[in-house]
DSSP file (Angstrom, degrees, kcal/mol; ACC not computed):
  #  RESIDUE AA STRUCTURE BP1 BP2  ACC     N-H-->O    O-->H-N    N-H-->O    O-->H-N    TCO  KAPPA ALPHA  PHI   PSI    X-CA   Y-CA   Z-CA
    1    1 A X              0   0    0      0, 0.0     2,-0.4     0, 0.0     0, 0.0   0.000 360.0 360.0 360.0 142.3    0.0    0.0    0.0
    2    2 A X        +     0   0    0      2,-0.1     2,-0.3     0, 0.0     0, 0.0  -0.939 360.0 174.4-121.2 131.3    1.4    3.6   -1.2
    3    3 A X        -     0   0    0     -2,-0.4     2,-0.5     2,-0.0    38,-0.0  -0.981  10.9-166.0-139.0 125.4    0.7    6.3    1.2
    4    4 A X        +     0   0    0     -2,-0.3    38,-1.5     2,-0.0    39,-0.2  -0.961  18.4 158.5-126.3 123.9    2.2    9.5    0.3
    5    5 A X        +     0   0    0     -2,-0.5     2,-0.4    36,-0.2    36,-0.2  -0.413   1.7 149.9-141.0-168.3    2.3   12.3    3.1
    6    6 A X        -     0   0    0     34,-0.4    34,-0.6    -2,-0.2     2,-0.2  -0.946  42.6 -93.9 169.8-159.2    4.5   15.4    3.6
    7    7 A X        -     0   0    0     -2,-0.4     2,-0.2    32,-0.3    32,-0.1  -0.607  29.4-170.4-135.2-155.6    4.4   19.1    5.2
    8    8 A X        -     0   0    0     -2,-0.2    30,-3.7    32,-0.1     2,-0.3  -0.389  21.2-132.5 159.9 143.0    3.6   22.3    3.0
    9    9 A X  B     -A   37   0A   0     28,-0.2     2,-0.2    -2,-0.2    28,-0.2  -0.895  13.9-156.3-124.8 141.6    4.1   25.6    4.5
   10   10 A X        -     0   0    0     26,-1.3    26,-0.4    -2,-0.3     2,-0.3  -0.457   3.6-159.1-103.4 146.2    1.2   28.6    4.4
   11   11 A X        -     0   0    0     -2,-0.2     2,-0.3    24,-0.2    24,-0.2  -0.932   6.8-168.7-154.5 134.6    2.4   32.5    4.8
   12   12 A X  E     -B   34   0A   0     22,-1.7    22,-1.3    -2,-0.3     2,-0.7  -0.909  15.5-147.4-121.0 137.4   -0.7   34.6    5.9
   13   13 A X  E     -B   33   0A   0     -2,-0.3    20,-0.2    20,-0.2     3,-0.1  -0.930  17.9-171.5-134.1  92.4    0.3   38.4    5.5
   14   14 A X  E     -     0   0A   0     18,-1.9     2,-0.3    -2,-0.7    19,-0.1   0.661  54.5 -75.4 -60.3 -15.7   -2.1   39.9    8.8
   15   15 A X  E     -B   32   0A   0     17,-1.2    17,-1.2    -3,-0.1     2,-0.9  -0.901  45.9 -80.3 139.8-156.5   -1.4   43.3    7.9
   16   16 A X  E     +B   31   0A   0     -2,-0.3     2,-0.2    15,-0.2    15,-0.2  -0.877  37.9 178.2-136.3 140.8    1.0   46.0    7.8
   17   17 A X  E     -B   30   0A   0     13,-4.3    13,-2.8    -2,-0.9     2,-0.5  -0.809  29.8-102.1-142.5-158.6    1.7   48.2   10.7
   18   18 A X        +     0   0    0     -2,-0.2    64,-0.9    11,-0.2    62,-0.3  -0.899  48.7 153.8-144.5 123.6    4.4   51.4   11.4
   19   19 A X  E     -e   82   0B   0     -2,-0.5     9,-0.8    62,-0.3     2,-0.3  -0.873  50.1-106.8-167.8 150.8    7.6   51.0   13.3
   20   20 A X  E     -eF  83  27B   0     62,-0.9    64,-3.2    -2,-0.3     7,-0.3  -0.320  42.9-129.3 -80.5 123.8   10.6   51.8   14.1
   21   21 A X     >  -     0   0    0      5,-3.1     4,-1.3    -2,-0.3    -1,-0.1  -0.358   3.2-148.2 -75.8 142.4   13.2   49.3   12.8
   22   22 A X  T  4 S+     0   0    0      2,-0.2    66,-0.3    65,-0.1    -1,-0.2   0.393  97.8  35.8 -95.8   5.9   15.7   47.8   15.0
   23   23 A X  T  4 S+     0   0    0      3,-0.2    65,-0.1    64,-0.1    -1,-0.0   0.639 130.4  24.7-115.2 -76.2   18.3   47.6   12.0
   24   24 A X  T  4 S-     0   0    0      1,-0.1    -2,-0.2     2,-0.1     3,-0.1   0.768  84.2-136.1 -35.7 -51.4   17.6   50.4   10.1
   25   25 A X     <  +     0   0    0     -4,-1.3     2,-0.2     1,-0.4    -3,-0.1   0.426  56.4 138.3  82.0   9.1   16.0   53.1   12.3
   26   26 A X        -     0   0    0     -7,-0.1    -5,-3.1     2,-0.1     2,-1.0  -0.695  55.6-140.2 -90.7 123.6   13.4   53.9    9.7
   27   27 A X  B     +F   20   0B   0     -7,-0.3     2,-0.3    -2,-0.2    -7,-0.2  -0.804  56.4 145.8 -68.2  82.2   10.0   54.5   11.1
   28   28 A X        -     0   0    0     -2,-1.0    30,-0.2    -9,-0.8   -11,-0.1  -0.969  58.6 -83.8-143.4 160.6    8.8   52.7    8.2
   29   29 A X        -     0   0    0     -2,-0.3    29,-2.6    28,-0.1     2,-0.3   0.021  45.2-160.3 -66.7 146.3    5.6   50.1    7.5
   30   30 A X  E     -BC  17  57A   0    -13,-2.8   -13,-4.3    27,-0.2     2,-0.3  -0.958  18.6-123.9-141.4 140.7    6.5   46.2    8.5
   31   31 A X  E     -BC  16  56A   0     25,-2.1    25,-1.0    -2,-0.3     2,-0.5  -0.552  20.5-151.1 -81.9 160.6    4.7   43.3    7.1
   32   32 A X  E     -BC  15  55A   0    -17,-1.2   -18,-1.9    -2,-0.3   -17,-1.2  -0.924  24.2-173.3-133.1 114.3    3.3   41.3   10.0
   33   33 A X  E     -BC  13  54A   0     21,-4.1    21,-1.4    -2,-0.5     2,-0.3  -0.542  26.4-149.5-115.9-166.7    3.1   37.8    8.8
   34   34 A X  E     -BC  12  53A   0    -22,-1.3   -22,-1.7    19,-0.2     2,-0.5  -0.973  20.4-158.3-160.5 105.8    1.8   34.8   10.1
   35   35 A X  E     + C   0  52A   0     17,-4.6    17,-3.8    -2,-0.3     2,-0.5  -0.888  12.1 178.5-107.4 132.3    3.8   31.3    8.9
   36   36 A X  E     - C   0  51A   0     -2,-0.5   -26,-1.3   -26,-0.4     2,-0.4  -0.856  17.5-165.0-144.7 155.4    2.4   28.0    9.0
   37   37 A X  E     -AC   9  50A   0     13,-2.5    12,-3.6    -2,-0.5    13,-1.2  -0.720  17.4-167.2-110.0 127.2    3.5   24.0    8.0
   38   38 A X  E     - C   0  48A   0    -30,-3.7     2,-0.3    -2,-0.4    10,-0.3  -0.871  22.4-122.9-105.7 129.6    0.9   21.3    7.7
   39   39 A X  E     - C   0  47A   0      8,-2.0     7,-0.9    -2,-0.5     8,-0.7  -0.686  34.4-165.0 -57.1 133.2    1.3   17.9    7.5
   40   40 A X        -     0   0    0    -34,-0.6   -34,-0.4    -2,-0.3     5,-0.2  -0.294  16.7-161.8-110.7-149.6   -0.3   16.7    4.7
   41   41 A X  S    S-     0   0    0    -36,-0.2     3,-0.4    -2,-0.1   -36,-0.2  -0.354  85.5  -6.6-179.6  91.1   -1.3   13.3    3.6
   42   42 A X  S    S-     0   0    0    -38,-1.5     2,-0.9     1,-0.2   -37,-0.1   0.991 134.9 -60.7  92.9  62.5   -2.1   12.5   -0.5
   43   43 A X  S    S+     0   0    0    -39,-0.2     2,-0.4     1,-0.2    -1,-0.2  -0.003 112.4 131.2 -11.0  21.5   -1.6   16.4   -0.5
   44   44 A X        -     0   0    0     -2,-0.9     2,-1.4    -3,-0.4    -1,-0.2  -0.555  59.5-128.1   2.3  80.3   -4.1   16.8    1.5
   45   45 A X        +     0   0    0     -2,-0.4    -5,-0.2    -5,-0.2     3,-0.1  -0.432  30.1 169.4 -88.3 120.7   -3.6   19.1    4.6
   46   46 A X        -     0   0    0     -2,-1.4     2,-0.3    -7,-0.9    -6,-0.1   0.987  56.4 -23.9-100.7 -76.5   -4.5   17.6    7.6
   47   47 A X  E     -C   39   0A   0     -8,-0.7    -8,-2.0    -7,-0.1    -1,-0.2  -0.967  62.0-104.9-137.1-174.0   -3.2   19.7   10.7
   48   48 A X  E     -C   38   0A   0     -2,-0.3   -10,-0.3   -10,-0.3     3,-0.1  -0.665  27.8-178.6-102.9 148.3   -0.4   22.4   11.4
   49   49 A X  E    S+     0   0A   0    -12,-3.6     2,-0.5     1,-0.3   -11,-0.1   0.517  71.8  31.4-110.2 -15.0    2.3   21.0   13.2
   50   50 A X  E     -C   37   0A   0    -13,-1.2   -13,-2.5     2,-0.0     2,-0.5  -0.981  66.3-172.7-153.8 108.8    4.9   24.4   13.6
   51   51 A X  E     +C   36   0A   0     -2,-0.5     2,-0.6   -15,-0.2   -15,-0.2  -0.943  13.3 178.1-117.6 125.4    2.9   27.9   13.8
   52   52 A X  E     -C   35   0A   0    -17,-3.8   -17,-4.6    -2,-0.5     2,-0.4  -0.909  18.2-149.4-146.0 150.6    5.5   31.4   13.7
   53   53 A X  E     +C   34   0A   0     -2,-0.6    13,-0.9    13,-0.4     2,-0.3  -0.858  23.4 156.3-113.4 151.4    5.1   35.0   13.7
   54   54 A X  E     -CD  33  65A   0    -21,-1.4   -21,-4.1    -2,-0.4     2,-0.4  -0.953  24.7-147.5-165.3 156.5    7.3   37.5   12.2
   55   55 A X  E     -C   32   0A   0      9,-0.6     2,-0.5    -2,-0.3     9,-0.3  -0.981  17.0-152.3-107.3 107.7    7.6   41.7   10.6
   56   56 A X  E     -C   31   0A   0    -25,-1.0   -25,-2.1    -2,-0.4     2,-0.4  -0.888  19.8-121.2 -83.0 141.4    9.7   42.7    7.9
   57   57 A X  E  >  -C   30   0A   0      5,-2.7     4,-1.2    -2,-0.5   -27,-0.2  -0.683  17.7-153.2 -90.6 112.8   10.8   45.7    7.6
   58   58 A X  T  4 S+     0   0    0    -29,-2.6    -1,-0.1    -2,-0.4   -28,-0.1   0.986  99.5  46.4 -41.8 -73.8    9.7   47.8    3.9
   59   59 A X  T  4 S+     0   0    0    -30,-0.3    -1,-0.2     1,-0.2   -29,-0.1   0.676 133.9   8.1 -67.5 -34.0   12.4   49.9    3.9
   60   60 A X  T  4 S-     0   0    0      2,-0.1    -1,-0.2    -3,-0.1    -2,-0.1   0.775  84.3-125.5-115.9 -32.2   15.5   47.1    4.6
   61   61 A X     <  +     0   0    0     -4,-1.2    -3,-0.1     1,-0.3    -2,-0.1   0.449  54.7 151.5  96.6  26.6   13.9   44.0    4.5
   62   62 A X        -     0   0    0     -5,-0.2    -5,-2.7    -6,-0.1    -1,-0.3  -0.510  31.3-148.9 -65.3 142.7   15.1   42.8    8.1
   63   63 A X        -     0   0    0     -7,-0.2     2,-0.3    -9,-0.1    -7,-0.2  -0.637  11.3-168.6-106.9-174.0   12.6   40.2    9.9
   64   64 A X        -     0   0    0     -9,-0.3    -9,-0.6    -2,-0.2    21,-0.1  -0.738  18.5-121.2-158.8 105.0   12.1   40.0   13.3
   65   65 A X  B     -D   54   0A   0     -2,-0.3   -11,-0.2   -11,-0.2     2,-0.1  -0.452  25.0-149.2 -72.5 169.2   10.1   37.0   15.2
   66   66 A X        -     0   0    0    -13,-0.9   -13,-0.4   -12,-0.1     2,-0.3  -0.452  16.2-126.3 163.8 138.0    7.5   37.1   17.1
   67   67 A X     >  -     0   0    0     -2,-0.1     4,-1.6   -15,-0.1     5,-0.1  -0.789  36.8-115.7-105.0 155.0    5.6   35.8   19.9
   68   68 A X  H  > S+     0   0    0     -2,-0.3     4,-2.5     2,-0.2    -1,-0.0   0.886 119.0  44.4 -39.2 -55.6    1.9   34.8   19.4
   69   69 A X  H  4 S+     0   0    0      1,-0.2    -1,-0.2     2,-0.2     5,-0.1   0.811 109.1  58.6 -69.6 -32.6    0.9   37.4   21.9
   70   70 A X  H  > S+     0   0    0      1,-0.2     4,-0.6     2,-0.2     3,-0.4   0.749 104.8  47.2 -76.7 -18.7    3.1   39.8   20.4
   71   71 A X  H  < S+     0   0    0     -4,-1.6     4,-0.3     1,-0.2    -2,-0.2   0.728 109.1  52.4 -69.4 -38.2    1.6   39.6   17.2
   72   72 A X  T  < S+     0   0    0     -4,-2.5    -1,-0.2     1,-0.2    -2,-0.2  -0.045 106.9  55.4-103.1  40.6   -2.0   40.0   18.3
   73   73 A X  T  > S+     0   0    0     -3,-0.4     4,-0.8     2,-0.0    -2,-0.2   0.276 106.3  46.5 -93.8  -6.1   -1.1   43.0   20.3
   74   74 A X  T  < S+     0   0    0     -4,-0.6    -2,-0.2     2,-0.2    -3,-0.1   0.608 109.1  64.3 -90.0  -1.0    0.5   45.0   17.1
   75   75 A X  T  4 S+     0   0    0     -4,-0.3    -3,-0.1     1,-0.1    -1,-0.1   0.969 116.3  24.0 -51.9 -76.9   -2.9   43.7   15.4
   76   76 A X  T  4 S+     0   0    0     -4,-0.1    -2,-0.2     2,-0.0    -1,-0.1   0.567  96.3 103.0 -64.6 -20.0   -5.0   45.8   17.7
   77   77 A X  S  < S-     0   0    0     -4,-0.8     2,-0.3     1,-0.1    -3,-0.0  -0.297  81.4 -95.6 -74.0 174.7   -3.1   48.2   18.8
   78   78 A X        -     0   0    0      1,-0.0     2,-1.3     2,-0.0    -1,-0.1  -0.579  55.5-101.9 -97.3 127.9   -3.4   52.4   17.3
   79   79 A X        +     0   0    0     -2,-0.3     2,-0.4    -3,-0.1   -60,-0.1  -0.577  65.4 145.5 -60.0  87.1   -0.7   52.7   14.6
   80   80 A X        -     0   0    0     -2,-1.3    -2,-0.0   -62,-0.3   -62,-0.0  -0.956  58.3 -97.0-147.9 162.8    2.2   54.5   16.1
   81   81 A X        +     0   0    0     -2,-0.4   -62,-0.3   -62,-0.1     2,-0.3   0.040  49.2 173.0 -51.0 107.9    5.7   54.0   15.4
   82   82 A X  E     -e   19   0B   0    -64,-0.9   -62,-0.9     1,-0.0    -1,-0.0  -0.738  38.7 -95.5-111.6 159.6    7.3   51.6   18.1
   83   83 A X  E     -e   20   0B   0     -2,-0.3     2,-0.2   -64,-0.2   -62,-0.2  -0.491  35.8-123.8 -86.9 150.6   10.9   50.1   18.2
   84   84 A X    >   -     0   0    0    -64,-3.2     3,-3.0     1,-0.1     2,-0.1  -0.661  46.1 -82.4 -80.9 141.4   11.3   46.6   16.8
   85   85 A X  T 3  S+     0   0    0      1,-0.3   -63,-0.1    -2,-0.2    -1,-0.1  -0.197 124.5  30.3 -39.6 111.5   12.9   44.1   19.4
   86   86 A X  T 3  S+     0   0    0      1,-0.3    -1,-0.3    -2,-0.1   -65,-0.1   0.042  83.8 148.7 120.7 -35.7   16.6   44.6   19.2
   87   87 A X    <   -     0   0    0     -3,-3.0     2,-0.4   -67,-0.2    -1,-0.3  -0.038  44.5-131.5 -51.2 130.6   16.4   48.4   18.1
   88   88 A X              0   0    0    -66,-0.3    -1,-0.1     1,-0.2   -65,-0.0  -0.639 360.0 360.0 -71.0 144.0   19.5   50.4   19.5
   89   89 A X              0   0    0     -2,-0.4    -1,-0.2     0, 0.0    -2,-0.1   0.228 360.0 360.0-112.9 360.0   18.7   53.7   21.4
């Protein structure tokens, strides 16, 4: 019997919000994505094993991960420019 299974990985783009870049310094718009890899089975996806959050930066392209929590508070939160994790002062 041939059973043919796998992963495939999803990218969900939650929106775009305004911050200040920890690489750059640019207060400039960061994508806030949302990655995830399914097992699949006959290509077929069946459930997500491996869920991650992450921003890129417009202006440099730096990413930055993410916590779950930290991702649905820049959802909700008021659009103003905040430093990305890492930013030097």
């Amino acid at each position: 019997m041939l059973f043919i299974f796998g992963t495939r990985r999803y990218v969900y783009q939650l929106g775009m919000v305004l911050l200040v870049c920890g690489r750059c310094g640019n207060s400039a718009a960061h994508a806030l994505r949302k990655r995830v890899a399914k097992f699949t089975l006959f290509f077929i996806p069946i459930f997500p094993f491996s869920t991650k959050f992450s921003t890129q930066c417009t202006a440099c392209g730096v990413q930055h991960s993410l916590t779950k929590e930290q991702a649905a508070q820049l959802q909700v939160a008021p659009q103003a420019p905040q430093p990305q994790p890492g930013a030097v002062q």
